[in-house]
mmCIF file of the C-alpha atoms, coordinates in Angstrom:
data_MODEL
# 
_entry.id   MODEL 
# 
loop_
_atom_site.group_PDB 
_atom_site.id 
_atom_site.type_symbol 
_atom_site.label_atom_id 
_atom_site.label_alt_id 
_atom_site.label_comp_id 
_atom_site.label_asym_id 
_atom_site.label_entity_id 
_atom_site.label_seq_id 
_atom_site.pdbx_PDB_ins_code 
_atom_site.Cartn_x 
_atom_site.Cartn_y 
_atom_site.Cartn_z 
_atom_site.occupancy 
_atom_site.B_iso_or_equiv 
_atom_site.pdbx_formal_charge 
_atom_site.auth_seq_id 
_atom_site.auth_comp_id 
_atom_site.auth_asym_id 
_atom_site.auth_atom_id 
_atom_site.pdbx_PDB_model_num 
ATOM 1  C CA . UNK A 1 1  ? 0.000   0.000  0.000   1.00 0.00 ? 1  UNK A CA 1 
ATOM 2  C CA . UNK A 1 2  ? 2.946   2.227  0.442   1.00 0.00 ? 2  UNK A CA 1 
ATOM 3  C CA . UNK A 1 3  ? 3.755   1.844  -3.039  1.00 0.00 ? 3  UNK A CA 1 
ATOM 4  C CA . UNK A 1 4  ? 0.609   2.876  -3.937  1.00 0.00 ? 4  UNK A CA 1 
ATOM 5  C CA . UNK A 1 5  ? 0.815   6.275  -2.001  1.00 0.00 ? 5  UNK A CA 1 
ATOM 6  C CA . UNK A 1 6  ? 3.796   6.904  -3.762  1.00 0.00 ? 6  UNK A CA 1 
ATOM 7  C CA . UNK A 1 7  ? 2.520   6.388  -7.247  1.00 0.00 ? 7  UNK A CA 1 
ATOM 8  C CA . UNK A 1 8  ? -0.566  8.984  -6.270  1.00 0.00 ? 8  UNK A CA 1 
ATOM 9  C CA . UNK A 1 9  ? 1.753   11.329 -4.514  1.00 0.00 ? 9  UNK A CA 1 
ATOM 10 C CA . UNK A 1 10 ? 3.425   11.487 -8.071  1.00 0.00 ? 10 UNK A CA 1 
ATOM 11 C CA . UNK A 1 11 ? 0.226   11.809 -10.213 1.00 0.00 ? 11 UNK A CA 1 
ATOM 12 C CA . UNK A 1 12 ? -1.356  14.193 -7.899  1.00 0.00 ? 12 UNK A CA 1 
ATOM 13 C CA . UNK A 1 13 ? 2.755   16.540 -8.378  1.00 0.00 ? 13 UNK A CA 1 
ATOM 14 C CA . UNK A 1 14 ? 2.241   15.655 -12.188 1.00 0.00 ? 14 UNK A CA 1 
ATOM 15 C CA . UNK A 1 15 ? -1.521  16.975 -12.318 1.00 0.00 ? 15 UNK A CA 1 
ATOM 16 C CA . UNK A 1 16 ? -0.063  20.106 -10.326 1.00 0.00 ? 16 UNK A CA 1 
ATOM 17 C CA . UNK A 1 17 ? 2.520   20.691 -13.301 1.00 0.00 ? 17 UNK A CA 1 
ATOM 18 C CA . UNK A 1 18 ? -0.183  19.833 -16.285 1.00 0.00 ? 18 UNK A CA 1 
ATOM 19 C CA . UNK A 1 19 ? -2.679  22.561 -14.537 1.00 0.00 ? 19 UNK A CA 1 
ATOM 20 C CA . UNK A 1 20 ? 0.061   25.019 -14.132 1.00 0.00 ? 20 UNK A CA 1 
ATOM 21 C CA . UNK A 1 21 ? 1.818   24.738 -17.567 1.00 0.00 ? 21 UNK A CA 1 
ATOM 22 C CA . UNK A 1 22 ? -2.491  24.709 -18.833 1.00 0.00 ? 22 UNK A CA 1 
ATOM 23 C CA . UNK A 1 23 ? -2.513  27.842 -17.202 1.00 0.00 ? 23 UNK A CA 1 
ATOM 24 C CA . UNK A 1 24 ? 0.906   29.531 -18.930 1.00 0.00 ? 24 UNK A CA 1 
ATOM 25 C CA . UNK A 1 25 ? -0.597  28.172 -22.008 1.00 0.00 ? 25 UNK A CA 1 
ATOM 26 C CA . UNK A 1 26 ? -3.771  30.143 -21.699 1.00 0.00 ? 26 UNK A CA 1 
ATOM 27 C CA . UNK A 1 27 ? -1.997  32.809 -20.517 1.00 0.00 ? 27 UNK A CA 1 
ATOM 28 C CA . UNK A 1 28 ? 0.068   33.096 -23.930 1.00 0.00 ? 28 UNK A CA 1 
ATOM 29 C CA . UNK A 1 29 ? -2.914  32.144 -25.871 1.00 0.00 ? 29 UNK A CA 1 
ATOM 30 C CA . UNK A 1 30 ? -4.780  35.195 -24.736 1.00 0.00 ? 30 UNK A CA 1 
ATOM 31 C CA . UNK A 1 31 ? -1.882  37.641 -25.573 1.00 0.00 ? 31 UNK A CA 1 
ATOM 32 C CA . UNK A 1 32 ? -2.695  35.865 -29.230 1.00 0.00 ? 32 UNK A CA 1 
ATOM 33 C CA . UNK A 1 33 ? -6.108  36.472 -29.287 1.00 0.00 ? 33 UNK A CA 1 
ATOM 34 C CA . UNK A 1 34 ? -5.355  39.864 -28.321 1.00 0.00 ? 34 UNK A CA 1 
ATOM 35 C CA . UNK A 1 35 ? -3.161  40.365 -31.578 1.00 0.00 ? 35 UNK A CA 1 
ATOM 36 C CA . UNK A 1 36 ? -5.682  38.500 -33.962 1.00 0.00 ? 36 UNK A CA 1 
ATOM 37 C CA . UNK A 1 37 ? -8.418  41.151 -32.801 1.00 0.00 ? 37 UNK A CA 1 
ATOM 38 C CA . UNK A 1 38 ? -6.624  44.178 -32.816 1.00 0.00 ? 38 UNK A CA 1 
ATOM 39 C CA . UNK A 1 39 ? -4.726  42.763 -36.704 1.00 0.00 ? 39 UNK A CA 1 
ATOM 40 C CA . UNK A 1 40 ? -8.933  41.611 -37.954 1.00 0.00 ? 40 UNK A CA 1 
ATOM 41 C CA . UNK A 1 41 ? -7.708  37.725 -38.251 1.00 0.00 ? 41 UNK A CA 1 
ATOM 42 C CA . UNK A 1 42 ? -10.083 35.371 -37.765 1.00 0.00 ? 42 UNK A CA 1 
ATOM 43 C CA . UNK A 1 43 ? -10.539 33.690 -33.840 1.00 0.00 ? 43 UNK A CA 1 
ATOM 44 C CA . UNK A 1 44 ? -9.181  30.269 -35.395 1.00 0.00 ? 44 UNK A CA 1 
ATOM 45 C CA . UNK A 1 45 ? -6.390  28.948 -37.681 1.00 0.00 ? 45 UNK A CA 1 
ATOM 46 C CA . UNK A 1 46 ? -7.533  25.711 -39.265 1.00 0.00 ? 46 UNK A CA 1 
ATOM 47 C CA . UNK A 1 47 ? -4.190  25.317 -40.762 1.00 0.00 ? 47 UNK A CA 1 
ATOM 48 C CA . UNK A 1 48 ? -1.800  26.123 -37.440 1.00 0.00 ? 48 UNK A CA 1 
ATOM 49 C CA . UNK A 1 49 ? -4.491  23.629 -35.739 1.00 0.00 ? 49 UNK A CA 1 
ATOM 50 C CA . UNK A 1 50 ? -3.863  21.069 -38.407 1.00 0.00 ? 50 UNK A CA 1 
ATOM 51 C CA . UNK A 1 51 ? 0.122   21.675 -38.511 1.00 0.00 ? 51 UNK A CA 1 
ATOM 52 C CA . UNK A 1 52 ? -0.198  21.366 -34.218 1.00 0.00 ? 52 UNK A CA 1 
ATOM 53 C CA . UNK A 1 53 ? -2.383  18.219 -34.296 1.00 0.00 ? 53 UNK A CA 1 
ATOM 54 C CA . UNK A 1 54 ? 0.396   16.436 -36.629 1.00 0.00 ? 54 UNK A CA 1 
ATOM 55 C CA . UNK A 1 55 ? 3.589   17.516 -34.740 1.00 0.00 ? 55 UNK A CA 1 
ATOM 56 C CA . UNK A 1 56 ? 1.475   16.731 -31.035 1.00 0.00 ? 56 UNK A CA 1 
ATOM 57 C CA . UNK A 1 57 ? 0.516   13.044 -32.629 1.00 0.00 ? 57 UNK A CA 1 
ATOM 58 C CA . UNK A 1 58 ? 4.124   12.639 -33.539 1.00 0.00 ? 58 UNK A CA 1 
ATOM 59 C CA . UNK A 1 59 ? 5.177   13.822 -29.951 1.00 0.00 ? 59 UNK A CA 1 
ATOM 60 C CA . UNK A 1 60 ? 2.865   10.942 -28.489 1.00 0.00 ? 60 UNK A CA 1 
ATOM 61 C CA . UNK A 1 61 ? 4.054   8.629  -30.827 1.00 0.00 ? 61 UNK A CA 1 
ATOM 62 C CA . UNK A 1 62 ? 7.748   9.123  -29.507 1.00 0.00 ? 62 UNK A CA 1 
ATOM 63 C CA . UNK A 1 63 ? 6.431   9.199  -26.091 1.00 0.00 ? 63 UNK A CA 1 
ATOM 64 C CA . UNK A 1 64 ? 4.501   6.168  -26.493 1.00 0.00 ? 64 UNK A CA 1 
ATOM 65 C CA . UNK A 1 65 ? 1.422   7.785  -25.563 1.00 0.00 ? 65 UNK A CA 1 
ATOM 66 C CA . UNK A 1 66 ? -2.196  6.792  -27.579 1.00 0.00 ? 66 UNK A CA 1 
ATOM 67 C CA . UNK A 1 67 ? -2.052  9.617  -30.698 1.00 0.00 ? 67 UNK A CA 1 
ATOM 68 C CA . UNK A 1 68 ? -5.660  9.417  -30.953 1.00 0.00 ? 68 UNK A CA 1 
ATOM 69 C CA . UNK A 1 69 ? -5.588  10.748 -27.402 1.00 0.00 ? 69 UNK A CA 1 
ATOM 70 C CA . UNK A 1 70 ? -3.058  13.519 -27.827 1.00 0.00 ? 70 UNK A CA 1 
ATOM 71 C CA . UNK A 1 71 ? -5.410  14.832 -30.624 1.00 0.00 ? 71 UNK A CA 1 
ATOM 72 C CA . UNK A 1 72 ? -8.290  14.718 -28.745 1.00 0.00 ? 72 UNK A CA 1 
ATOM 73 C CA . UNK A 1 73 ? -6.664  17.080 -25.573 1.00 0.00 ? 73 UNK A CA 1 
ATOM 74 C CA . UNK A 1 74 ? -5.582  19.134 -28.310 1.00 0.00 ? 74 UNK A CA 1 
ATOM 75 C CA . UNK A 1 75 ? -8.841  19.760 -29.998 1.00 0.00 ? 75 UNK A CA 1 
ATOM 76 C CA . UNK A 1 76 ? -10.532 20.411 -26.227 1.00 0.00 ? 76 UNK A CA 1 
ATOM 77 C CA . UNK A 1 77 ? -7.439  22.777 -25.692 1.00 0.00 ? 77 UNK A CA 1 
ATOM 78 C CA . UNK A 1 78 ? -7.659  24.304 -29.145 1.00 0.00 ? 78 UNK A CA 1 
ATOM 79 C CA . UNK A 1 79 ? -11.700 24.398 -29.117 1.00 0.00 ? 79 UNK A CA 1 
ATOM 80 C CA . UNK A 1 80 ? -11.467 26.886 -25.354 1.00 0.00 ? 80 UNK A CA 1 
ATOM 81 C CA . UNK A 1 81 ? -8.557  28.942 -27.177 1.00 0.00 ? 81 UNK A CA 1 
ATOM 82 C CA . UNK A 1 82 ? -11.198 29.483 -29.915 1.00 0.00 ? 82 UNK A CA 1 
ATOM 83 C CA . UNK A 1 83 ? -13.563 30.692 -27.870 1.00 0.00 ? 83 UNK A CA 1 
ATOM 84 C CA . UNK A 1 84 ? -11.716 32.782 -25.679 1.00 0.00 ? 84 UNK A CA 1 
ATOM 85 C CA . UNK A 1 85 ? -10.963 34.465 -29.322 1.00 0.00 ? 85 UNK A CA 1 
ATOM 86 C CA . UNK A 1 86 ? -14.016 35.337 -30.033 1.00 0.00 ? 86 UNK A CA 1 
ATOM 87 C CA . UNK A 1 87 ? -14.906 36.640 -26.967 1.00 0.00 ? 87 UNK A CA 1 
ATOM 88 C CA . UNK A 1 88 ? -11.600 38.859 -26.751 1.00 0.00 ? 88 UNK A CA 1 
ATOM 89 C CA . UNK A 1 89 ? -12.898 39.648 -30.625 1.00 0.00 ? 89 UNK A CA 1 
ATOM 90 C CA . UNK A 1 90 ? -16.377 40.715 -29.406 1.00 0.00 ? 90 UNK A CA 1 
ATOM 91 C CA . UNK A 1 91 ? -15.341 42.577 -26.384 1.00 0.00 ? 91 UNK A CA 1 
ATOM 92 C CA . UNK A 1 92 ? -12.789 44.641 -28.129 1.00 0.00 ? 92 UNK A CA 1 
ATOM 93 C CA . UNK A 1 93 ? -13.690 45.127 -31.698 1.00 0.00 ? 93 UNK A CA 1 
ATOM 94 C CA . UNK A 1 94 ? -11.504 47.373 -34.175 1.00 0.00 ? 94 UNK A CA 1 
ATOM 95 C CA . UNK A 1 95 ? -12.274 49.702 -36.668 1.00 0.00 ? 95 UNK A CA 1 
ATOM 96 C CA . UNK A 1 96 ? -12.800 47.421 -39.725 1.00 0.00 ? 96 UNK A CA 1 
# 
């Protein structure tokens, strides 16, 4: 059983890290949405989303995680970046 508080204790450290590093992500993510509204470019980037999913399924690959996966907690990540777009769009339009 000790073995198994140790293997928590390390996914509970490694769920620490994943919500921190979430939260650096958004933080960047925002500064990007930012630039998009004030520059009139569109909330999302099918082609930057497309280039990300291949080089994340790639990353999973080499890390011997499930791709299908990877690409999946991409597109959740991608679809809240999206709509923290358009809301930055919508709450700070530009004269276009």
């Amino acid at each position: 059983m000790a073995e198994l508080g140790r293997l928590r204790a390390s996914i509970d450290n490694m769920d620490a890290a994943l919500v921190h590093l979430l939260a650096e992500r958004f933080k960047i993510t925002q500064q990007v949405g930012v630039l998009k509204a004030a520059h009139d470019l569109p909330p999302a980037d099918p082609a930057r989303e497309a280039e990300q999913i291949r080089r994340l399924r790639a990353l999973a690959e080499d890390s011997h995680l499930d791709p299908e996966f990877a690409e999946k907690f991409l597109a959740f990540i991608v679809s809240e970046v999206v709509r923290h777009h358009e809301a930055i769009r919508r709450d700070h339009p530009t004269d276009r």
